[in-house]
C-alpha positions in Angstrom: 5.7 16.3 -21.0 9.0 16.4 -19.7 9.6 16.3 -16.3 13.1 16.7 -14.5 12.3 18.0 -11.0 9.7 16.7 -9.5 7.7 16.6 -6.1 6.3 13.8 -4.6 4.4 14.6 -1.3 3.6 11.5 0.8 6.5 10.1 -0.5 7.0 7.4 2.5 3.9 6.1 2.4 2.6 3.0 0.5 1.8 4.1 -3.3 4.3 7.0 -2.7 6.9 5.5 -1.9 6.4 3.0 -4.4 6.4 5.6 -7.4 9.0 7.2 -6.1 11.2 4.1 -7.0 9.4 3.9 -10.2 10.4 7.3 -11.4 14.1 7.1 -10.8 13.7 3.2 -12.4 12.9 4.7 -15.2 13.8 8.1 -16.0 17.4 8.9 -15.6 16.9 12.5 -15.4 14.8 12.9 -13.0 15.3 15.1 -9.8 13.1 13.9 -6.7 11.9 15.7 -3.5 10.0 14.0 -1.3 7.9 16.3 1.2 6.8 13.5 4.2 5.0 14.5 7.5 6.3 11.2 8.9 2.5 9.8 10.7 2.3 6.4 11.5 1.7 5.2 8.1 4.9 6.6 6.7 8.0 4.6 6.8 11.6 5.6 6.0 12.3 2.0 5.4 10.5 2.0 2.1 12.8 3.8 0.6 16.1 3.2 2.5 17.6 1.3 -1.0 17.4 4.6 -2.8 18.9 7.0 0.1 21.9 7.2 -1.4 20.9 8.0 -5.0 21.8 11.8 -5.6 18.7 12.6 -7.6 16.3 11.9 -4.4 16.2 14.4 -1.7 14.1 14.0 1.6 12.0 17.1 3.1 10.2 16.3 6.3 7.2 18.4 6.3 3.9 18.9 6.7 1.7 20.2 2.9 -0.6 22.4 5.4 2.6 24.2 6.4 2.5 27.2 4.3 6.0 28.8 5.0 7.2 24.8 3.9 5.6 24.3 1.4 5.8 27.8 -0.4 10.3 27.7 0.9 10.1 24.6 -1.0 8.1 25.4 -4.3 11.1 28.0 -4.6 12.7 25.0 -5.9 10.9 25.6 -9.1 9.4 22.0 -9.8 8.0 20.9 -13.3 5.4 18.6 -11.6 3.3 17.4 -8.4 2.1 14.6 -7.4 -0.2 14.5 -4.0 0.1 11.2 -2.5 -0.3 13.1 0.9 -3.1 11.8 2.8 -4.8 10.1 5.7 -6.3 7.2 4.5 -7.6 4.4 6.7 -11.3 4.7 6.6 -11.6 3.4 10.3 -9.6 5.9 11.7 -12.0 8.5 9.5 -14.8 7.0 11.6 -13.4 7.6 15.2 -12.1 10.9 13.7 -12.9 12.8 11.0 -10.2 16.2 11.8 -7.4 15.0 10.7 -8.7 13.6 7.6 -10.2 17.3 6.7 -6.5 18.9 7.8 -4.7 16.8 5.7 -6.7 15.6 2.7 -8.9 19.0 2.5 -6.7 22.0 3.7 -3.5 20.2 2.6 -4.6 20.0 -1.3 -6.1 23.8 -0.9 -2.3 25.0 0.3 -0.7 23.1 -2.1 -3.1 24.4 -5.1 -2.4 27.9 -3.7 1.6 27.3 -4.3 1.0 25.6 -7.7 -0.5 28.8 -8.7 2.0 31.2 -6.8 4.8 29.2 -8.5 3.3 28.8 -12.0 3.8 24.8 -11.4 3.3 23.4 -15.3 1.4 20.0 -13.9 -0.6 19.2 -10.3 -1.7 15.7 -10.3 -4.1 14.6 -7.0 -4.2 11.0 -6.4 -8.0 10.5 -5.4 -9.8 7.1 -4.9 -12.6 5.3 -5.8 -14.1 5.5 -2.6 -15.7 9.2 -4.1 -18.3 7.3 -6.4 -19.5 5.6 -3.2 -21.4 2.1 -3.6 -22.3 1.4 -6.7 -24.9 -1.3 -8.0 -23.8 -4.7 -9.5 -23.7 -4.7 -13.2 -22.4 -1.3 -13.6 -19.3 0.6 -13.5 -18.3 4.1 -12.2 -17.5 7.0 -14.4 -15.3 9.5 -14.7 -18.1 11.9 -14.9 -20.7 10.4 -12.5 -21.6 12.5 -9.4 -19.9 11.9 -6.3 -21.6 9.8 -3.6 -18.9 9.5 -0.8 -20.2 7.6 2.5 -17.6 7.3 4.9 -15.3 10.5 5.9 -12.5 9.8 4.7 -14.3 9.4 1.5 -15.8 12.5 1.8 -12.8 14.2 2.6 -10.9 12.8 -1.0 -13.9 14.0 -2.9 -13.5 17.7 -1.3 -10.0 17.9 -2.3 -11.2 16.4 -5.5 -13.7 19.4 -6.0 -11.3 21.9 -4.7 -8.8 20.8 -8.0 -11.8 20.9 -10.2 -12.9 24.5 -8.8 -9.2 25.6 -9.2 -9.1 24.4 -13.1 -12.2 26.1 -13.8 -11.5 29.9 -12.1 -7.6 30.2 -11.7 -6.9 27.3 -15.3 -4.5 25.6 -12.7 -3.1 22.3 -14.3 -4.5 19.8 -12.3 -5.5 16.5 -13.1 -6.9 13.7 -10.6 -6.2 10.2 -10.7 -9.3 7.8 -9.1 -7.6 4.2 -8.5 -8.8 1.0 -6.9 -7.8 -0.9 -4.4 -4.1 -1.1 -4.5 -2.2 -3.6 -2.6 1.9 -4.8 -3.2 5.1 -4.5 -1.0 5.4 -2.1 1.7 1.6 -1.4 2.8 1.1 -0.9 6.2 -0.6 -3.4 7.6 -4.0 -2.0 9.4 -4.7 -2.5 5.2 -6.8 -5.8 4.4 -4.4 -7.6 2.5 -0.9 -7.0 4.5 -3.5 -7.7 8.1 -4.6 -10.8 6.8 -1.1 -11.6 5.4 0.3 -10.6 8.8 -2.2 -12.4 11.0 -1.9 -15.4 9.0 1.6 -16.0 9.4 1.2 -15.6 12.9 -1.9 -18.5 13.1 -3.9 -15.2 14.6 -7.4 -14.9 13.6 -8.4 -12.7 10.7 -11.7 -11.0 11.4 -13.9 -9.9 8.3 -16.4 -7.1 8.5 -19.7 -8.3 8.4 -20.9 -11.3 5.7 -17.4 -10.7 3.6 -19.3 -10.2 0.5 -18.3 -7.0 0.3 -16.7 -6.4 -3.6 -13.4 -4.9 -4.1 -11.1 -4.6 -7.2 -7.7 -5.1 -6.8 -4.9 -3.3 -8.5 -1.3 -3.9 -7.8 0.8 -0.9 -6.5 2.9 -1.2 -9.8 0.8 -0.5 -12.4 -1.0 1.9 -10.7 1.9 3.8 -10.6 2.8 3.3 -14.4 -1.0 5.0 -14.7 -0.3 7.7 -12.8 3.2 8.5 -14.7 0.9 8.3 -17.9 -1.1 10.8 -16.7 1.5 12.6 -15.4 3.3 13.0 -18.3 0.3 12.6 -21.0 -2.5 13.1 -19.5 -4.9 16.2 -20.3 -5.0 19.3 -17.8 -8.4 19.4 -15.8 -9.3 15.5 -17.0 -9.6 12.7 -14.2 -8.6 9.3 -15.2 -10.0 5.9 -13.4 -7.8 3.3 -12.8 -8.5 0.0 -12.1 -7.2 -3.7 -12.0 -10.0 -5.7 -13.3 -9.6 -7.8 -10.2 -13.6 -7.3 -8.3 -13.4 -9.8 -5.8 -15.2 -9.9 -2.8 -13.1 -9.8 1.0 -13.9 -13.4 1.6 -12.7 -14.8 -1.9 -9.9 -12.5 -1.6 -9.2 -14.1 1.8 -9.4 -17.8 1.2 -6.9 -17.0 -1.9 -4.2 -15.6 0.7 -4.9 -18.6 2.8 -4.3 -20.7 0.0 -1.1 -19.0 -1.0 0.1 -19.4 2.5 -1.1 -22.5 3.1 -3.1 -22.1 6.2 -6.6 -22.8 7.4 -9.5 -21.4 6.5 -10.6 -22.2 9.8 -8.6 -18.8 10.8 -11.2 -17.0 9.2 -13.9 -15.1 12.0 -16.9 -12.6 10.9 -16.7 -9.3 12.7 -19.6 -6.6 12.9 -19.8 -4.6 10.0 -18.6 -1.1 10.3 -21.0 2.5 10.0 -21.5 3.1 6.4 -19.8 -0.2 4.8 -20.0 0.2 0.8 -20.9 -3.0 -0.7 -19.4 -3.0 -3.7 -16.5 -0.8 -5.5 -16.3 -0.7 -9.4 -14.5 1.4 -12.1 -15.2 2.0 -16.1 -11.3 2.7 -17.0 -11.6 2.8 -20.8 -10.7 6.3 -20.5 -7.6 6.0 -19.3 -6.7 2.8 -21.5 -7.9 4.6 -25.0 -6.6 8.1 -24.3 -3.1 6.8 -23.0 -3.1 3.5 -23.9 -2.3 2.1 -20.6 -3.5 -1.2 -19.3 -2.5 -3.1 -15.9 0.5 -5.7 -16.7 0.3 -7.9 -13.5 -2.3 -10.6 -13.1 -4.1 -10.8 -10.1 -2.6 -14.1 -9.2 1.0 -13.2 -9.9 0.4 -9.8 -8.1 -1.0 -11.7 -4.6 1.9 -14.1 -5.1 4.9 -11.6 -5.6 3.2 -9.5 -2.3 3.4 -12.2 0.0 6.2 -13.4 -1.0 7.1 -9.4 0.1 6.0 -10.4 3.6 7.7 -13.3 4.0 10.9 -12.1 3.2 10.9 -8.9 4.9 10.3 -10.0 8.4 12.6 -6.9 9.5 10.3 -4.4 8.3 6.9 -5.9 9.6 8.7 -6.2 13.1 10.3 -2.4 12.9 6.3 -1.3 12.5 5.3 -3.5 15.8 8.0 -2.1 17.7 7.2 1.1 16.5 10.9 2.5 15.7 11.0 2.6 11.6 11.3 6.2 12.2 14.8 6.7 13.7 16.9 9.1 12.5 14.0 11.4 10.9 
């Protein structure tokens, strides 16, 4: 499918902002809007390198704004992509609102403009938090039922039901993307790899929920982004696609690895109580995605933890504009 205006909403956040960079990378043609709320999470610095390039305009907005949204739609896009979210499952368990305003009622108003605008392609970036826990020696599907525990994973799975609803009735072209854990430059760092990167290289303790065998698998921001262009541009209307980095780790091997990288103690390692609702153990089955488009992750877990902490250690400016809180000015 050919794509020359596109989108992105949630643009200045971690996997969004990180796409963003990978479209115009690649694709010379292609016009970028970028439709941001600005919350904590988002961060103009992400994208700062790329402010000048005339194919990328900035919107700050929210996506339950429906005057925005549908002003902006008048654009006449050939694609979205929702990377618009909240996302930190703590904060879903203090507070569940915002999650359901943004990830719930968000996704609705922008499936209402898709329609009103005859948009070709919606693509909702989802999560495999939706499967819930799942049981070692197997791997979730595509078509498996939905099992989220935590609110913010119940929130992801509405919005993912919502699409589904909307392909069935209205045959609005939506597809859903279902990715592991992602991790790479520019996360913010209430996240478990850039706190523990953070924490580390400031000899601070780095507290792990309960026994730390909690199992993970670890994609790196990149090629999850060159999975969700395939499915932007290849994949099937109404299809969801798992993506996954063949990485399942638990959070205390995954720990002692940054350590090692670092080249600090493990004795800066402390067990914290779990948290409500803890899934044990994440896993996805992404021979869908890997026979259909023929994609496959290109970066090894090793090189991946390596090139993001090298990230960290070089961009001291950006971890420091976070604690002072002023990466916002000028938005």
């Amino acid at each position: 499918m050919e794509i020359r205006k596109l989108l992105v909403t949630g643009g200045l956040g971690f996997i969004g902002s990180n796409f963003i960079r990978f479209q115009l990378a690649n694709y010379a043609d292609v016009e970028i809007w970028n439709l941001d709320k600005l919350t904590y999470a988002a961060n103009p610095m992400n994208l700062r390198d790329i402010e000048g390039d005339e194919r990328y305009h900035f919107v700050k907005g929210d996506i339950c704004d429906i005057e925005l949204v549908n002003e902006l739609f008048r654009e006449g896009f050939d694609a979205v992509v929702n990377f618009a979210a909240e996302s930190h499952v703590d904060r879903s368990i203090i507070s569940a609102e915002p999650f359901i305003k943004s990830n719930v009622l968000g996704v609705q108003v922008l499936l209402d403009a898709v329609r009103k605008y005859n948009v070709p392609r919606f693509v909702q970036i989802s999560t495999d938090e939706v499967y819930g826990s799942v049981e070692p020696g197997r791997s979730s599907r595509e078509e498996d039922n939905l099992l989220p525990n935590s609110p913010y994973a119940a929130s992801k799975a509405s919005a993912d039901l919502l699409c589904r609803a909307c392909f069935v009735t209205h045959k609005t072209p939506v597809l859903i993307t279902r990715s592991s854990n992602n991790y790479g430059p520019c996360q913010f760092p209430e996240k478990l790899i850039p706190l523990m990167i953070t924490r580390a290289l400031s000899d601070e303790p780095l507290p792990i929920y309960g026994d730390g065998m909690n199992v993970r698998d670890w994609l790196y921001v990149e090629d999850n982004c060159s999975a969700i262009d395939a499915v932007l541009r290849r994949g099937m209307d109404g299809e969801i696609y798992n993506i996954g980095g063949g990485n399942e780790l638990t959070n205390i091997e995954l720990v002692k690895t940054l350590l090692k990288v670092l080249g600090k103690p493990e004795s800066l390692i402390t067990f914290v109580p779990d948290r409500p609702g803890h899934d044990r153990r994440y896993s996805l089955n992404c021979e869908k995605i890997k026979t259909k488009l023929l994609w496959k992750p290109q970066v090894s877990f090793e090189e991946g933890i390596r090139k993001t902490v090298k990230w960290y250690v070089d961009n001291t400016e950006w971890l420091e504009a976070i604690k002072l809180g002023n990466y916002q000015a000028g938005y």
